[in-house]
Backbone as CSV, one residue per row, in Angstrom:
resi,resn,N_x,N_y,N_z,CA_x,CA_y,CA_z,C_x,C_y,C_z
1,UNK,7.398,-12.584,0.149,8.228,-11.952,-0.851,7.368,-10.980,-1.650
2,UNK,8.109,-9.879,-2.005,7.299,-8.887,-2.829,7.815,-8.576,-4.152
3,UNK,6.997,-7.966,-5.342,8.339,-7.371,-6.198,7.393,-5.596,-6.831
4,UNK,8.621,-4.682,-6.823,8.334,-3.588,-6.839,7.221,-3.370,-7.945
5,UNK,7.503,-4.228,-9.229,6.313,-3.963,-9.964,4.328,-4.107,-10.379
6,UNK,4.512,-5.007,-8.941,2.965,-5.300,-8.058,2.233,-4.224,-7.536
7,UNK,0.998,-3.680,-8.335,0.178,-2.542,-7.623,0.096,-3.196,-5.707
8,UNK,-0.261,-4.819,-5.750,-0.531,-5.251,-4.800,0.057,-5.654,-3.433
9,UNK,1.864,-5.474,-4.161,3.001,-5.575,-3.031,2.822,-4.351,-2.687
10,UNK,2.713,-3.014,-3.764,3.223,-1.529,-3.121,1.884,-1.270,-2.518
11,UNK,0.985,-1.794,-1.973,-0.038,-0.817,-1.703,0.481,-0.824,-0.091
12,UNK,-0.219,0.491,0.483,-0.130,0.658,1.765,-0.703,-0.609,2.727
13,UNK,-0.189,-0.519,3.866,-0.983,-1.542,4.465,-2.580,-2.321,4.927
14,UNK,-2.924,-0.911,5.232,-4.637,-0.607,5.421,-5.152,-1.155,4.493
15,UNK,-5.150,-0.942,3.029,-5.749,-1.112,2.103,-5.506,-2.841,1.828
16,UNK,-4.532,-2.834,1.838,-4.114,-4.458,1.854,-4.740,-5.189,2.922
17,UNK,-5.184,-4.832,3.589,-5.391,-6.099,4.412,-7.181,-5.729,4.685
18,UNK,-7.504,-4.655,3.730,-9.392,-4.623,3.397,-9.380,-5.600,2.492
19,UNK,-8.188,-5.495,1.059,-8.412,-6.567,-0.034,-8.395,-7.663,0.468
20,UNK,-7.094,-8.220,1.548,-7.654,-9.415,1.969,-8.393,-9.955,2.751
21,UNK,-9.376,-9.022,3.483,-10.634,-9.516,3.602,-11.688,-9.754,2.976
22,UNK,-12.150,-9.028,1.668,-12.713,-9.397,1.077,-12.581,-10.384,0.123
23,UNK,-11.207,-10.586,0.057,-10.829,-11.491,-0.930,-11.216,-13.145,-0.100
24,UNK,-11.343,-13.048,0.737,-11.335,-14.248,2.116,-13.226,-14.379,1.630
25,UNK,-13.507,-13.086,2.231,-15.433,-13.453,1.766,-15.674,-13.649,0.681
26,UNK,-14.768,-13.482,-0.630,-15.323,-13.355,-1.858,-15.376,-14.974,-1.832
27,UNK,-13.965,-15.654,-1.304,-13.945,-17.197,-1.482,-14.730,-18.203,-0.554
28,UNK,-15.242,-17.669,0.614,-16.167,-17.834,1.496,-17.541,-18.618,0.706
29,UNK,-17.974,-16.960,-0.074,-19.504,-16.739,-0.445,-19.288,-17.905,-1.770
30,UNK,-18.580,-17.890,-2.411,-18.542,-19.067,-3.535,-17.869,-20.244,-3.049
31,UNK,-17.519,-20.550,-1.951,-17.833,-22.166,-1.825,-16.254,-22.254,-1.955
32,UNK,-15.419,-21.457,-2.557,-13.714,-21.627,-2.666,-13.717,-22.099,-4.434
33,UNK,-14.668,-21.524,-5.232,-14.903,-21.456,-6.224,-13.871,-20.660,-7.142
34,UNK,-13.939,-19.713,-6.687,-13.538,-18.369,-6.935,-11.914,-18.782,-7.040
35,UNK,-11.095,-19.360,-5.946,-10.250,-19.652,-5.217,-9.431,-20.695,-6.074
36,UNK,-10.768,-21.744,-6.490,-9.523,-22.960,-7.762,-9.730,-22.111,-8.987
37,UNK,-10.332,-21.164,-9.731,-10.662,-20.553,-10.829,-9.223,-19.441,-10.903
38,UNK,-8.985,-18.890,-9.580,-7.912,-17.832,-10.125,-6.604,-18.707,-9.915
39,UNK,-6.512,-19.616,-8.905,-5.063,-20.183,-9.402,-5.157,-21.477,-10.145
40,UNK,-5.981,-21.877,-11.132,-5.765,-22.570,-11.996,-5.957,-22.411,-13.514
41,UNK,-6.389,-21.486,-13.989,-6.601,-20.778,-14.909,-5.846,-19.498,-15.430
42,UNK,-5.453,-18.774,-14.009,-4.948,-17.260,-14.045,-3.145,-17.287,-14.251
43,UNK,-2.677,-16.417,-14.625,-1.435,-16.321,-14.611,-0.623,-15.794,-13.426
44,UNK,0.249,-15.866,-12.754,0.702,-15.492,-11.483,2.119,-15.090,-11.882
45,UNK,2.300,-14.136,-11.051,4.210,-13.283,-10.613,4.821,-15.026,-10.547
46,UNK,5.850,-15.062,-10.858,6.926,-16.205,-9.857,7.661,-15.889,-8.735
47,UNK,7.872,-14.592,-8.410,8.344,-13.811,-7.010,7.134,-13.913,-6.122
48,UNK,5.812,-13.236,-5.960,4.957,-12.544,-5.542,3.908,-13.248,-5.182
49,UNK,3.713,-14.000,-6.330,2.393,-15.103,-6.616,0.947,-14.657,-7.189
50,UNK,1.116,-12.699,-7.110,0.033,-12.038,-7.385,-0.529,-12.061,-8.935
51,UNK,-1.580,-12.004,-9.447,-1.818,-12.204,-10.514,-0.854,-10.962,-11.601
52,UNK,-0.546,-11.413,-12.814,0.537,-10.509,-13.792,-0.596,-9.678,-13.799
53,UNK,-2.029,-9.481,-14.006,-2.425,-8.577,-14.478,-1.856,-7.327,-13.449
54,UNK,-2.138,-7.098,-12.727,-1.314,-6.095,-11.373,-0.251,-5.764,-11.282
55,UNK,0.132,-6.531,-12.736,1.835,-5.886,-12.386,1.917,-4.851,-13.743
56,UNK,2.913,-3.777,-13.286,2.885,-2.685,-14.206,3.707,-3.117,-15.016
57,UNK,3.592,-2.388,-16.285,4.590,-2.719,-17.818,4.838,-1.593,-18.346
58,UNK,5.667,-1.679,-19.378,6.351,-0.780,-19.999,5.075,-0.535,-21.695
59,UNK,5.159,0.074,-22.241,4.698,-0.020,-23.812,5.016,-1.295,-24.374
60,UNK,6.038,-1.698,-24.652,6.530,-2.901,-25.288,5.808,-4.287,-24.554
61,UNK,5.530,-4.250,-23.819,4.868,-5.024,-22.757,6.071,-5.949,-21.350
62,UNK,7.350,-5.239,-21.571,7.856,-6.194,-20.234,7.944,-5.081,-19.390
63,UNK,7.988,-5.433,-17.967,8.312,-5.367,-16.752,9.144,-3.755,-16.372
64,UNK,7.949,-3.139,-15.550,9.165,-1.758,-14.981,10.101,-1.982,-14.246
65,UNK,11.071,-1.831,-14.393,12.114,-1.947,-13.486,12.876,-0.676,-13.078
């Protein structure tokens, strides 16, 4: 599932699937460190699962739509 306001849903494909390789070695090289730190601490989409920071906003601070 995607949602339009994710830099990380809209990116092209290519690029997406470099992030998730490195995102794979980043959790690799730390042991899966990295891995309980962003989903237990971090805030996440409820559509997407991608972290809110990545998602675009308005001034007021909610959601482009």
């Amino acid at each position: 599932m995607s949602c339009r306001d994710c830099e990380t849903c809209t990116k092209p494909a290519v690029p997406r699937v470099g992030q998730k390789w490195m995102v794979g070695l980043l959790y690799l090289c730390t042991v899966g460190i990295a891995f309980v730190v962003k989903r237990g601490f971090m805030r996440h989409c409820p559509d997407c699962r991608h972290l809110l920071g990545n998602h675009l906003r308005r001034a007021d601070g909610s959601f482009r739509d």
